[in-house]
KOLKE-608139 format. One record per residue (C-alpha): residue number from 1; residue in three letters; chain; x, y, z. Coordinates in pm, 1 decimal, m for minus. Example, Ala and Ser with C-alpha at 12.3 -4.5 7.8 and 13.67 -1.06 7.14 Angstrom:
<atoms>
(atom 1 "ALA" "A" (1230.0 m450.0 780.0)) (atom 2 "SER" "A" (1367.0 m106.0 714.0)) 
</atoms>
This chain:
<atoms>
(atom 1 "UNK" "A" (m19226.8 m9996.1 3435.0)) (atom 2 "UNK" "A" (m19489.5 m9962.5 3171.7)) (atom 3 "UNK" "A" (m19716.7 m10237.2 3051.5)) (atom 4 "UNK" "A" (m19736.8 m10260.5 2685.5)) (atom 5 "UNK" "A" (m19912.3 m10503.6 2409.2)) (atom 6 "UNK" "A" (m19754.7 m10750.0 2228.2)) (atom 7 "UNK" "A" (m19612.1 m10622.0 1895.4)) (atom 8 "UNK" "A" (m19805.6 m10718.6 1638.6)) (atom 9 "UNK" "A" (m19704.8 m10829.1 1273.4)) (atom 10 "UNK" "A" (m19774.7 m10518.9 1053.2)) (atom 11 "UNK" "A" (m19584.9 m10301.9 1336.7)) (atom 12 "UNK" "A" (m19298.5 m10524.4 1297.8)) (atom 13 "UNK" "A" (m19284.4 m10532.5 918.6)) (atom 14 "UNK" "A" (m19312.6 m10147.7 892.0)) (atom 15 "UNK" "A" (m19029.6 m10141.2 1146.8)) (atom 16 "UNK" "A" (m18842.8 m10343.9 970.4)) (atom 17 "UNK" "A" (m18910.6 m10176.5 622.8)) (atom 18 "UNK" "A" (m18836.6 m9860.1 802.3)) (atom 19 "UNK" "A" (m18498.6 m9962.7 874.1)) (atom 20 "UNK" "A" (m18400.9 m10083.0 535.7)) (atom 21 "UNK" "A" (m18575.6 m9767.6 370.2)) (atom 22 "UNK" "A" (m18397.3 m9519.2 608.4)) (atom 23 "UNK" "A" (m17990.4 m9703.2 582.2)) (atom 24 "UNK" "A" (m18049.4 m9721.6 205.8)) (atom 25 "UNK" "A" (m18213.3 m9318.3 119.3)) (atom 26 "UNK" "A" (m17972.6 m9125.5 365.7)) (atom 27 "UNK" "A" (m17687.6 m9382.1 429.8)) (atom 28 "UNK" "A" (m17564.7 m9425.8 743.5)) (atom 29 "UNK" "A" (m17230.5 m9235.9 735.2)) (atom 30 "UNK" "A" (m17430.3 m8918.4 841.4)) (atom 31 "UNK" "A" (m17617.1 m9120.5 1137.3)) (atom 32 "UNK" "A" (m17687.5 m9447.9 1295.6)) (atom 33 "UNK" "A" (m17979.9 m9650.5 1343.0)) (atom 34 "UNK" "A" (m18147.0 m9793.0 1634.4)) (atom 35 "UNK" "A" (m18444.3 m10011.6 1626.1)) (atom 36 "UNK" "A" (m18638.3 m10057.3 1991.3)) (atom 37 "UNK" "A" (m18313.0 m9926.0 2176.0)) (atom 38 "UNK" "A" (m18265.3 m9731.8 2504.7)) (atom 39 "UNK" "A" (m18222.6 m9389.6 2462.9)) (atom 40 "UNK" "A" (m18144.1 m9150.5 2768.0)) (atom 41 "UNK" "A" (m18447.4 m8871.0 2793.6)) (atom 42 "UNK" "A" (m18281.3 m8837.4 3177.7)) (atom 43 "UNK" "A" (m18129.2 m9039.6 3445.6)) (atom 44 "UNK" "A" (m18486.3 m9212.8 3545.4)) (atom 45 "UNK" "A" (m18614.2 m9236.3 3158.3)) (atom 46 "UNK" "A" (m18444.3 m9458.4 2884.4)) (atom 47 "UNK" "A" (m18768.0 m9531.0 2656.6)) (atom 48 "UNK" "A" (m18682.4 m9804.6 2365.2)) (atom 49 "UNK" "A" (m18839.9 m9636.5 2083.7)) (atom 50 "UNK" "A" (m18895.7 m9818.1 1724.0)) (atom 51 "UNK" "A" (m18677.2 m9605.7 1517.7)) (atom 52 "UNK" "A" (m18391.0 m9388.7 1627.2)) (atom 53 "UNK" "A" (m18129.4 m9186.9 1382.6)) (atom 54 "UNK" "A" (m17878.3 m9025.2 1595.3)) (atom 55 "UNK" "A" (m17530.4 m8877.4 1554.0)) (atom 56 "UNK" "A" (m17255.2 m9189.3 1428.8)) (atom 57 "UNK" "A" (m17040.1 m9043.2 1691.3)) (atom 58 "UNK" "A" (m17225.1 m9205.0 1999.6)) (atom 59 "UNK" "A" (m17055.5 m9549.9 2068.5)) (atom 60 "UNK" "A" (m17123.9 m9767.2 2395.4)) (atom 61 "UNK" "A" (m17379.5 m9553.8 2567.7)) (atom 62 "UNK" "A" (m17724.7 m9466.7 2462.3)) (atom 63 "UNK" "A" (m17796.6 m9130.0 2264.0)) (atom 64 "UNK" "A" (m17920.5 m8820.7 2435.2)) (atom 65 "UNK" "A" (m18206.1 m8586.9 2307.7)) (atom 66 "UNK" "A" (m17951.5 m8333.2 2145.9)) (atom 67 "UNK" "A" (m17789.1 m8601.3 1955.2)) (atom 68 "UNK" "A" (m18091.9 m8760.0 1811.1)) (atom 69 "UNK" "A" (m18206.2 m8639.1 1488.2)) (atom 70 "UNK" "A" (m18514.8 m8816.1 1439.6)) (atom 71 "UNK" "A" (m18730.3 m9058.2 1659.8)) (atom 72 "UNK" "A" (m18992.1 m9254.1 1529.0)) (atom 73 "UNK" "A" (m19282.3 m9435.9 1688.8)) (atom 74 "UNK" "A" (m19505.8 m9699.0 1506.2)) (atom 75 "UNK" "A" (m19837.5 m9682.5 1657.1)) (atom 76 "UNK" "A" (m20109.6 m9996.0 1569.5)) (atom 77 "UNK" "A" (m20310.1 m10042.7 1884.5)) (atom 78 "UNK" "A" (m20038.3 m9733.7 2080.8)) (atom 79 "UNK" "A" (m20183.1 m9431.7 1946.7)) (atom 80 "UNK" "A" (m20295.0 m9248.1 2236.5)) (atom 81 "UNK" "A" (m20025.5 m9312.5 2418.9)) (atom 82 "UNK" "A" (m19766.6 m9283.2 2180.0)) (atom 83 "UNK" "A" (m19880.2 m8915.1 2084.6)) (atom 84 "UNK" "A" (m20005.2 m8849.5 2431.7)) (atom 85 "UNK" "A" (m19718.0 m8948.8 2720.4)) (atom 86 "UNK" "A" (m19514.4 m9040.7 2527.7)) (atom 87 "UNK" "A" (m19508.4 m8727.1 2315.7)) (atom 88 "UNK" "A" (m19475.4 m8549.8 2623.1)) (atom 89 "UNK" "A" (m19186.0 m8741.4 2755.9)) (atom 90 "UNK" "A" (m19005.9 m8663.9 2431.1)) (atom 91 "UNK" "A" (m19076.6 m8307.3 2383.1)) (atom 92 "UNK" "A" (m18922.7 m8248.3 2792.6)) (atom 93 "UNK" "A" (m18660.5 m8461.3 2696.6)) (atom 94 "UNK" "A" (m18622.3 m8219.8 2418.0)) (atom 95 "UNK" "A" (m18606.7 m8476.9 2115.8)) (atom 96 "UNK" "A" (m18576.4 m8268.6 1817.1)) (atom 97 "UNK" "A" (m18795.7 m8425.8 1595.1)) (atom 98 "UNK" "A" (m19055.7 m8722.8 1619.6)) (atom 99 "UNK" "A" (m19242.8 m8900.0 1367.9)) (atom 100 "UNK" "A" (m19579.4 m9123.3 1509.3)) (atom 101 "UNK" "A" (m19715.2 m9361.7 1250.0)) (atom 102 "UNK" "A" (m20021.6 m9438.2 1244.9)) (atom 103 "UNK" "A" (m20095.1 m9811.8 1112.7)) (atom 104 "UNK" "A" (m20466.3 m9807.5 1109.1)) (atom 105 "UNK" "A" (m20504.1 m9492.8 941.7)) (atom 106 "UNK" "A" (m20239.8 m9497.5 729.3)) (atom 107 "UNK" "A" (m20130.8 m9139.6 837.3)) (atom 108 "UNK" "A" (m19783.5 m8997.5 967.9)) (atom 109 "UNK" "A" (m19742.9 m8721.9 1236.2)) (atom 110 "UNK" "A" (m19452.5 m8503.1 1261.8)) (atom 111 "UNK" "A" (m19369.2 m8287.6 1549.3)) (atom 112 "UNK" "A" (m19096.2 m8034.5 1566.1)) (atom 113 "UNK" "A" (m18921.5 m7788.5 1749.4)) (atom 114 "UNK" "A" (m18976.7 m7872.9 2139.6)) (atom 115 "UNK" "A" (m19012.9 m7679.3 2440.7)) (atom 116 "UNK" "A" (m19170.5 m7615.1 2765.3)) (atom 117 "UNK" "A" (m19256.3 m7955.3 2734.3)) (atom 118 "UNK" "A" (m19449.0 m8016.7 2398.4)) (atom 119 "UNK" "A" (m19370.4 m7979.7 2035.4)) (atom 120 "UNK" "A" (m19440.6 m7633.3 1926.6)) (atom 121 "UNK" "A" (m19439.4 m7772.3 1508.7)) (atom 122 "UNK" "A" (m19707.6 m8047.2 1406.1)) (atom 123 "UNK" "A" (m19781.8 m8179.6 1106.8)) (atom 124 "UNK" "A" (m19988.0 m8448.3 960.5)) (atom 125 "UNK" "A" (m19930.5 m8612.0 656.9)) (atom 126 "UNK" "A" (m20088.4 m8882.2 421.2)) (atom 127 "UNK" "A" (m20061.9 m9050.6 68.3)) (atom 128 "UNK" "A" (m19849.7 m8876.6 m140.6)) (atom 129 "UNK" "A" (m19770.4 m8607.6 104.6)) (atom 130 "UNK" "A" (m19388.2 m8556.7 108.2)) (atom 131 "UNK" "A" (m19161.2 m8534.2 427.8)) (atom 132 "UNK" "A" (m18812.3 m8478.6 507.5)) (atom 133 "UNK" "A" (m18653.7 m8522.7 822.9)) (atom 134 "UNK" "A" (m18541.5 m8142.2 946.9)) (atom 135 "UNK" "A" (m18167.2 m8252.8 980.6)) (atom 136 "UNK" "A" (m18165.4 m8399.7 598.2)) (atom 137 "UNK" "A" (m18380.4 m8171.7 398.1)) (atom 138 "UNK" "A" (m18184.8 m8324.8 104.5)) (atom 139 "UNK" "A" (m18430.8 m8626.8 108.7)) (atom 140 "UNK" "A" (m18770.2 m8639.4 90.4)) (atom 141 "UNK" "A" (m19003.5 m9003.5 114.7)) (atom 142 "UNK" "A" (m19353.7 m8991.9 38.6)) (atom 143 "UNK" "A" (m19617.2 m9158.4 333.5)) (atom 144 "UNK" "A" (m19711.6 m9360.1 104.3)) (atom 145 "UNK" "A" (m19338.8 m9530.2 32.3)) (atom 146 "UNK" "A" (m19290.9 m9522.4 409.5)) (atom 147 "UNK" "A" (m19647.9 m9723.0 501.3)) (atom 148 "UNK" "A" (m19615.2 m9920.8 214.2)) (atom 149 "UNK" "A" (m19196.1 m10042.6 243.1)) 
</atoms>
């Protein structure tokens, strides 16, 4: 069991903001959403990240790496460990993609393409900057509209 702070207010609202922003660009017939649930990295590891879009076919159990297109962590007083474990928990797991926001300085990181137990892709991206998530390169969001939902 790990020890965390409270959630705080702005992590909440982004969170939040994410959710609505995400279900209303991409629509959810080509994925779900899951905000703070389980997912299964392995039999000992089901970490209850902030975002989640996996496939719409998983029903009644939680989503594995391969089935997860894009995880996202919001990171206000996390950081370090958000890009640090639990970056490395994600990339072994083999989570495709993973998106850390970071609050304070209004800056997103992406990470890509994982193996041998990191992410071998990273980008970081503010303002204006545009991103897509790999699996929908049809849509594109701005840091900017995501920070600011």
């Amino acid at each position: 069991m790990v020890v965390r702070e409270p959630v705080g207010g702005d992590h909440r609202s982004l969170v939040d903001s994410l959710n609505v922003l995400l279900a209303t660009r991409i629509g959810q017939a080509r994925y779900r959403i899951g905000i703070r649930n389980p997912i299964s990295l392995d039999p000992h590891s089901e970490p209850q990240p902030d975002v989640v879009l996996y496939e719409p076919s998983v029903r009644r159990r939680h989503p594995l790496p391969d089935e997860i297109f894009l995880l996202v962590e919001v990171a206000d007083t996390s950081i370090a460990y958000d890009r640090g474990p639990k970056l490395e928990a994600y990339a072994r797991g083999g989570v495709r993609e993973v998106w850390v926001i970071d609050v304070v300085r209004q800056r997103i990181f992406v990470y890509r393409n994982p193996g041998q137990g990191r992410y071998h892709f990273a980008l970081e991206a503010k303002g204006d900057e545009m991103l897509a998530v790999e699996a929908f390169p049809d849509i594109t969001f701005s840091v900017s509209a995501i920070l600011n939902s």
